[in-house]
PyMOL Python script that loads the backbone (N, CA, C, O; Angstrom):
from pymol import cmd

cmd.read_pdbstr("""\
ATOM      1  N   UNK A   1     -27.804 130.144  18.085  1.00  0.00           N
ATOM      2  CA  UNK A   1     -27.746 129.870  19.506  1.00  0.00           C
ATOM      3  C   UNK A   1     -26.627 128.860  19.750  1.00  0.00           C
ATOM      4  O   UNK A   1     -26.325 127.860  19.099  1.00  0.00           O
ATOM      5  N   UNK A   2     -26.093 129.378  20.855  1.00  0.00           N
ATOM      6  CA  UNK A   2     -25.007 127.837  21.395  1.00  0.00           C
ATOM      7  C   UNK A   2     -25.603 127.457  21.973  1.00  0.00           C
ATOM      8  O   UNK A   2     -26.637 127.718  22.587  1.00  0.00           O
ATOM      9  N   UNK A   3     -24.348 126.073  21.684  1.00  0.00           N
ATOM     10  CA  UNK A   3     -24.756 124.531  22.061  1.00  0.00           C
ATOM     11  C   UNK A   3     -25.216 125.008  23.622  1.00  0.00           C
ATOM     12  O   UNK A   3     -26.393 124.939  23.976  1.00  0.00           O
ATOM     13  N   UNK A   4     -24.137 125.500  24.508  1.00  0.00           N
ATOM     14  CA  UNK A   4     -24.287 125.197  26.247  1.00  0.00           C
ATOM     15  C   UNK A   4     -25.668 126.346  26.206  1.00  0.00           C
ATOM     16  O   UNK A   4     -26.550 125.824  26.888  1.00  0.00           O
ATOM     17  N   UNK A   5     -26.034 127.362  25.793  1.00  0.00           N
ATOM     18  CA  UNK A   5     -27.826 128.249  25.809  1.00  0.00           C
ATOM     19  C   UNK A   5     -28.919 127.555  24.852  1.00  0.00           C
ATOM     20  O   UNK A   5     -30.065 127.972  24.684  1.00  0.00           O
ATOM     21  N   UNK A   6     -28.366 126.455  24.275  1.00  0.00           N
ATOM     22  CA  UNK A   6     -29.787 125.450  24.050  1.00  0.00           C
ATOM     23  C   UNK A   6     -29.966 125.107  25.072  1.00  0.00           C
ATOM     24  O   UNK A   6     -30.918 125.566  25.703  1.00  0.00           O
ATOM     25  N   UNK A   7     -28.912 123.943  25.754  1.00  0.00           N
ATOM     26  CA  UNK A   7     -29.376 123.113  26.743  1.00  0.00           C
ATOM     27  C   UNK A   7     -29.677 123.578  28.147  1.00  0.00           C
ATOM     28  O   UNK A   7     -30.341 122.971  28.988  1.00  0.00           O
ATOM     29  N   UNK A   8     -28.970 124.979  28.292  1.00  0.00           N
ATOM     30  CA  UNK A   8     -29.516 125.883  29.790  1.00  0.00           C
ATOM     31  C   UNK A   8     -31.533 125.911  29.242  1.00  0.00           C
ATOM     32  O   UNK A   8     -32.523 125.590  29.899  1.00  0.00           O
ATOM     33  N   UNK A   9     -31.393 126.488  27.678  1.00  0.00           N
ATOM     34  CA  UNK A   9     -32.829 126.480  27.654  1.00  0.00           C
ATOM     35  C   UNK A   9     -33.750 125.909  27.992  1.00  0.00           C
ATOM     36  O   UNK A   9     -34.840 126.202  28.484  1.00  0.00           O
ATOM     37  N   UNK A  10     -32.888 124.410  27.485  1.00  0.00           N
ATOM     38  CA  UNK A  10     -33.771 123.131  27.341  1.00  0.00           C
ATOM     39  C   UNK A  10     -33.984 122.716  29.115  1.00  0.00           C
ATOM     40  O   UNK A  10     -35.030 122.360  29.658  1.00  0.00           O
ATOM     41  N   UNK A  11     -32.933 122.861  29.602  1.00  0.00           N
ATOM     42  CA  UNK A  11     -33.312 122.583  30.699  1.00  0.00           C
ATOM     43  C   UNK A  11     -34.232 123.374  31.881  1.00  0.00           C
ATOM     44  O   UNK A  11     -35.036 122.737  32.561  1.00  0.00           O
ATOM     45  N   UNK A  12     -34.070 124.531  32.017  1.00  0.00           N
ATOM     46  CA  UNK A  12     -35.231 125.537  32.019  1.00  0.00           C
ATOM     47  C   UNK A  12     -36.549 124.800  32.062  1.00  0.00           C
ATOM     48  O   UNK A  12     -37.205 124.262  32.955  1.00  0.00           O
ATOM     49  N   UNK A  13     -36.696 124.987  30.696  1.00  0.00           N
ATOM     50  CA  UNK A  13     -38.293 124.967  30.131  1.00  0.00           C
ATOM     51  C   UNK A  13     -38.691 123.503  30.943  1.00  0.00           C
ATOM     52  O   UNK A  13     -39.794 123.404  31.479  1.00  0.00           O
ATOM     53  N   UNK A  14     -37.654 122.328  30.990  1.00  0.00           N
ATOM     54  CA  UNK A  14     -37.949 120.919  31.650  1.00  0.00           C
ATOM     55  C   UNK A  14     -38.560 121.101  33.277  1.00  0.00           C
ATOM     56  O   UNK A  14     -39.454 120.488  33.862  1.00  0.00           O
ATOM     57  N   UNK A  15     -37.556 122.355  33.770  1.00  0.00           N
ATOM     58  CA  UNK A  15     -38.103 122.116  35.205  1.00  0.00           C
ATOM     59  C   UNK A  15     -38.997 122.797  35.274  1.00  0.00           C
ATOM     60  O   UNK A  15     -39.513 122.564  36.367  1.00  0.00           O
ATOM     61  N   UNK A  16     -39.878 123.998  34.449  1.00  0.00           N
ATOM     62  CA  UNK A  16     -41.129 124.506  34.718  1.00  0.00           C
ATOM     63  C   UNK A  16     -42.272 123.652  34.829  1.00  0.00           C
ATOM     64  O   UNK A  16     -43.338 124.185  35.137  1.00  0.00           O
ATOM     65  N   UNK A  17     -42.234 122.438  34.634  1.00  0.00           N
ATOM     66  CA  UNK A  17     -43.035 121.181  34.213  1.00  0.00           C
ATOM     67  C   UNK A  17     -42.617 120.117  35.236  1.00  0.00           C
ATOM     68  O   UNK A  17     -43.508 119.303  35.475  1.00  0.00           O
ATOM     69  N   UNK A  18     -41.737 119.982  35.737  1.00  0.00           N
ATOM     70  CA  UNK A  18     -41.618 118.813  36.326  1.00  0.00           C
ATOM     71  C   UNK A  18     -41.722 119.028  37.790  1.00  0.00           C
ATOM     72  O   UNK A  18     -41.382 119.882  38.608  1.00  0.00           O
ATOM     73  N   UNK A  19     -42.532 117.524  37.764  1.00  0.00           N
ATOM     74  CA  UNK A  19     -42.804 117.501  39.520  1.00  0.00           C
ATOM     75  C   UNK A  19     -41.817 116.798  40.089  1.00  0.00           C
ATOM     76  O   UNK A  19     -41.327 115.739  39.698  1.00  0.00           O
ATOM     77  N   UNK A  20     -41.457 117.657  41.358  1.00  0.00           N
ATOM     78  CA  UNK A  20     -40.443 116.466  42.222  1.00  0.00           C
ATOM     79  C   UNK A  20     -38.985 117.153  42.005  1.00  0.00           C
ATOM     80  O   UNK A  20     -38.819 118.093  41.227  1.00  0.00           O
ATOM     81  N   UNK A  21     -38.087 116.649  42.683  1.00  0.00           N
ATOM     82  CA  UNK A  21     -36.369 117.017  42.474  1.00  0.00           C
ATOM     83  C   UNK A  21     -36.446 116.572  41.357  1.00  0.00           C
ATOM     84  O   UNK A  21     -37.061 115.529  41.136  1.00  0.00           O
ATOM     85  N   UNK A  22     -35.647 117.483  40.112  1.00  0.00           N
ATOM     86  CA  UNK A  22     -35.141 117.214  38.942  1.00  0.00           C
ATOM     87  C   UNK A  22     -32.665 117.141  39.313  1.00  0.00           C
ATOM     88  O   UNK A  22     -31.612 117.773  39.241  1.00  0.00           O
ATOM     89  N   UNK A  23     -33.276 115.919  39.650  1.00  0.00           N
ATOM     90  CA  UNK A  23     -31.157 115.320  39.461  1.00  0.00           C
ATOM     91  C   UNK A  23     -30.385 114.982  37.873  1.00  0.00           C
ATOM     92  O   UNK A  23     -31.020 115.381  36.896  1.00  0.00           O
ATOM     93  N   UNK A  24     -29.521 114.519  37.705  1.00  0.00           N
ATOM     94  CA  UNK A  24     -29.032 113.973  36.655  1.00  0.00           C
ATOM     95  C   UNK A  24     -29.169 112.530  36.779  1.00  0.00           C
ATOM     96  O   UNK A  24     -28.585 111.703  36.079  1.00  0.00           O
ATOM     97  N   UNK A  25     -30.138 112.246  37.900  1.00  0.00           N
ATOM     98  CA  UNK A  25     -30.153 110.340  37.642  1.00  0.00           C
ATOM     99  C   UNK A  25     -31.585 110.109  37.331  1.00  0.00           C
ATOM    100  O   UNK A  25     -31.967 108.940  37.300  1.00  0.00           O
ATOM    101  N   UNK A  26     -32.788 111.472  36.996  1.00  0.00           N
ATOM    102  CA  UNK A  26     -33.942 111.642  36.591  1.00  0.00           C
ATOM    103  C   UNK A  26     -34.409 112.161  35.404  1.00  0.00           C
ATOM    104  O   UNK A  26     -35.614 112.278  35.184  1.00  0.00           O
ATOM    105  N   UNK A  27     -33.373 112.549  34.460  1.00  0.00           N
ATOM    106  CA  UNK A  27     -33.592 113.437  33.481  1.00  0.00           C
ATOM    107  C   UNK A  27     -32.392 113.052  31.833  1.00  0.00           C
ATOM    108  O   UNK A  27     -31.172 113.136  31.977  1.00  0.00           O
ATOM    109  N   UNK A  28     -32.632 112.901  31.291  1.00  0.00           N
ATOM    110  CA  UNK A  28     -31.844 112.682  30.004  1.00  0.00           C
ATOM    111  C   UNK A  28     -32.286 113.830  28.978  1.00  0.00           C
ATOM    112  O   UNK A  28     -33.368 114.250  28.569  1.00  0.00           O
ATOM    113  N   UNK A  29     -30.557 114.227  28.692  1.00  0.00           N
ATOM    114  CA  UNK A  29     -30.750 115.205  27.508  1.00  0.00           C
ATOM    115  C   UNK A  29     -29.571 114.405  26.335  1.00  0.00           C
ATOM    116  O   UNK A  29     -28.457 113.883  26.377  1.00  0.00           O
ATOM    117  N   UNK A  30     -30.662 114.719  25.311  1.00  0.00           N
ATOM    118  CA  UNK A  30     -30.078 114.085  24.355  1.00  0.00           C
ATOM    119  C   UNK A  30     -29.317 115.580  23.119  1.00  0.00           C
ATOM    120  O   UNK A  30     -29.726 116.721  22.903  1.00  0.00           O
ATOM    121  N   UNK A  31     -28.385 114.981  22.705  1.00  0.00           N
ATOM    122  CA  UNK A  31     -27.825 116.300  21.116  1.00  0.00           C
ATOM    123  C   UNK A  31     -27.296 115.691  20.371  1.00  0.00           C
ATOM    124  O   UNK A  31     -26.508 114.755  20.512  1.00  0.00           O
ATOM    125  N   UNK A  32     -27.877 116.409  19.089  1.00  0.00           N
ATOM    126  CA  UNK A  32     -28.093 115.847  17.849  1.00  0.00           C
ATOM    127  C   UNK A  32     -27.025 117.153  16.689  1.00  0.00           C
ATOM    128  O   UNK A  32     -27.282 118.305  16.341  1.00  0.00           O
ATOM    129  N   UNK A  33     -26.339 116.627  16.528  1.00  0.00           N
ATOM    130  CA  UNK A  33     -25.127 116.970  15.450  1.00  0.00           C
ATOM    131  C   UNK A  33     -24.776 116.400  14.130  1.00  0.00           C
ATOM    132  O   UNK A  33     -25.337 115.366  13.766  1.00  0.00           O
ATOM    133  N   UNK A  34     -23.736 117.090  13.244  1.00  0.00           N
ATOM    134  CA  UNK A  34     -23.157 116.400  12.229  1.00  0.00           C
ATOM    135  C   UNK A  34     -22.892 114.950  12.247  1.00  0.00           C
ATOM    136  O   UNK A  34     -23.086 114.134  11.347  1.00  0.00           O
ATOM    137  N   UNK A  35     -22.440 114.783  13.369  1.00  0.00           N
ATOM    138  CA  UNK A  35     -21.467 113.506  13.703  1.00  0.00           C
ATOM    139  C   UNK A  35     -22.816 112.752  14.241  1.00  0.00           C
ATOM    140  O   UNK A  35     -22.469 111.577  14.115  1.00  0.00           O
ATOM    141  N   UNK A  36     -24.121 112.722  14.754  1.00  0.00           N
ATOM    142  CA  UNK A  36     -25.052 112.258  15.192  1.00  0.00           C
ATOM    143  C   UNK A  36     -26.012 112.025  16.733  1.00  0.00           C
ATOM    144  O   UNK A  36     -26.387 112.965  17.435  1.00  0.00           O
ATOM    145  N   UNK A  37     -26.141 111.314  16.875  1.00  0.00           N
ATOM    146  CA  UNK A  37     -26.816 111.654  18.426  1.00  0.00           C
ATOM    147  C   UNK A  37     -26.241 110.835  19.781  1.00  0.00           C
ATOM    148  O   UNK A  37     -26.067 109.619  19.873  1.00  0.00           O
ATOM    149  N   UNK A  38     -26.021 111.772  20.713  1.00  0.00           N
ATOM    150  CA  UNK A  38     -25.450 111.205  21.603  1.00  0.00           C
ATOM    151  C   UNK A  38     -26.241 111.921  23.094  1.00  0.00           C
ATOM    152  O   UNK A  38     -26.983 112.890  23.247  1.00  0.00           O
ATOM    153  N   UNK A  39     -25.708 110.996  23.952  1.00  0.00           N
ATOM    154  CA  UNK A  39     -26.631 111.465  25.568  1.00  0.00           C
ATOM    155  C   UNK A  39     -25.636 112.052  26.293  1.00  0.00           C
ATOM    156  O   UNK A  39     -24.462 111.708  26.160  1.00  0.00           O
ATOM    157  N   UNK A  40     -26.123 113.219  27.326  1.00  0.00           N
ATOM    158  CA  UNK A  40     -25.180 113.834  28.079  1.00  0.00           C
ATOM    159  C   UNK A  40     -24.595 112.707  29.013  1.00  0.00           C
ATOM    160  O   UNK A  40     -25.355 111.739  28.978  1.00  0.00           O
ATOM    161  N   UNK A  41     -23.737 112.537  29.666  1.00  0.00           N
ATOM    162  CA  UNK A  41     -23.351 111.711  30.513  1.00  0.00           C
ATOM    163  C   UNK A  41     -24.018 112.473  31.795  1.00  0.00           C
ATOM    164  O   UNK A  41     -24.287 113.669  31.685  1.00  0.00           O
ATOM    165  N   UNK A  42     -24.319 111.681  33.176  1.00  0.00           N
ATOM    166  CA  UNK A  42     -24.533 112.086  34.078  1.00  0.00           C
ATOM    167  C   UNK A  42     -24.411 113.324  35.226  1.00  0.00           C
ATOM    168  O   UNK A  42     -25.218 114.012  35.852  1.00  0.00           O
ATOM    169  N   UNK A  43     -22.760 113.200  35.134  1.00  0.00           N
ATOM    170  CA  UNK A  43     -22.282 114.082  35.411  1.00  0.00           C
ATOM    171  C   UNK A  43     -22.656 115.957  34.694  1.00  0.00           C
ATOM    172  O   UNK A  43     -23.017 117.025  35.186  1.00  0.00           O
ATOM    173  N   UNK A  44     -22.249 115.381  33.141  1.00  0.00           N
ATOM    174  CA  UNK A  44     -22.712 116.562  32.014  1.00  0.00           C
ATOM    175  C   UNK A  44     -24.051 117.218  32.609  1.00  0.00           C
ATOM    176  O   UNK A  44     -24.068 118.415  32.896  1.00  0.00           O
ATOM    177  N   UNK A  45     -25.023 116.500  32.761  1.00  0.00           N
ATOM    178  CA  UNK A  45     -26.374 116.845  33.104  1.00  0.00           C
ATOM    179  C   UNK A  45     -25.973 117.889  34.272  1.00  0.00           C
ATOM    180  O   UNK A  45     -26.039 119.116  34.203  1.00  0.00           O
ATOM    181  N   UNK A  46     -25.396 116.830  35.731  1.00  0.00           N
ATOM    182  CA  UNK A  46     -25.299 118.023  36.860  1.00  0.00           C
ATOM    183  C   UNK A  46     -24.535 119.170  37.012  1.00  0.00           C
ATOM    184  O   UNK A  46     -24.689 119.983  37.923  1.00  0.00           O
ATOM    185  N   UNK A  47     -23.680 119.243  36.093  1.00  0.00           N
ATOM    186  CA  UNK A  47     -23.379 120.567  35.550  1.00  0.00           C
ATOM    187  C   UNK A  47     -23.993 121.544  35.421  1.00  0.00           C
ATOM    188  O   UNK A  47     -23.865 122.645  35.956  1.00  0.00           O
ATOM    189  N   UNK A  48     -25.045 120.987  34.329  1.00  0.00           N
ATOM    190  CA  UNK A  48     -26.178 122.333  33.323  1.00  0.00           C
ATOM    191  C   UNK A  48     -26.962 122.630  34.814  1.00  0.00           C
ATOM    192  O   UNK A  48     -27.105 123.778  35.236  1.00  0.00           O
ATOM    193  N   UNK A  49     -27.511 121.263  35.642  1.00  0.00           N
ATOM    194  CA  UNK A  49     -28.042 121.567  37.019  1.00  0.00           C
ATOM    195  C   UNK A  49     -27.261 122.757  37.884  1.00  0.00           C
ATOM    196  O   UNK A  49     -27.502 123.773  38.536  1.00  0.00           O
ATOM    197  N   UNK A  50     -26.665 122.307  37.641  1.00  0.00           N
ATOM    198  CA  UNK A  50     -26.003 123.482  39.128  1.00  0.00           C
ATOM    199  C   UNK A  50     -26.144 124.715  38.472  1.00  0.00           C
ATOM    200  O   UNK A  50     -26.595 125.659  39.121  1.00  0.00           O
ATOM    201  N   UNK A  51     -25.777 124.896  37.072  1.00  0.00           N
ATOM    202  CA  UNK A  51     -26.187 126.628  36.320  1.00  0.00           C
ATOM    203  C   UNK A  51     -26.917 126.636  36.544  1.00  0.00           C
ATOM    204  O   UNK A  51     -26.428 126.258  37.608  1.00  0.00           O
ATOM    205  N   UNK A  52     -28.132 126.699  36.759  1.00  0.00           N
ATOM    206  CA  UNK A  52     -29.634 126.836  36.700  1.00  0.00           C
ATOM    207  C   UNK A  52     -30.298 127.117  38.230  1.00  0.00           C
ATOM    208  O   UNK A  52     -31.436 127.575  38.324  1.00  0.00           O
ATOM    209  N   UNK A  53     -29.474 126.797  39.428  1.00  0.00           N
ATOM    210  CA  UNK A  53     -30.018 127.070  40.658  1.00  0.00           C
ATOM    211  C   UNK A  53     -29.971 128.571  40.974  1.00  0.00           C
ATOM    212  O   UNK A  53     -30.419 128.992  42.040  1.00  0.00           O
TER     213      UNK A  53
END
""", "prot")
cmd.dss("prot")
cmd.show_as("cartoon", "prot")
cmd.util.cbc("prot")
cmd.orient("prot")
């Protein structure tokens, strides 16, 4: 699986569960690689958001 159809996944499966507007100033996605773990930046997040509407 790619990286950007994990996190469409991941994000998916988050809003079947969550109550309320899901923004990028409510939600943290984290990815975990060779190089180690790092957080989407804000923006990154409203990206994957806007795919998903």
């Amino acid at each position: 699986m790619e990286l950007d159809d994990a996190v469409h996944t991941a994000v998916l499966t988050l809003k079947e569960s969550f109550e309320g507007q899901m923004n990028e100033n409510n939600i943290e996605i984290g990815i975990v690689n060779e190089s180690g773990f790092r957080r989407l930046s804000p923006a990154e997040v409203k990206d994957y958001l806007a795919n998903i509407v």
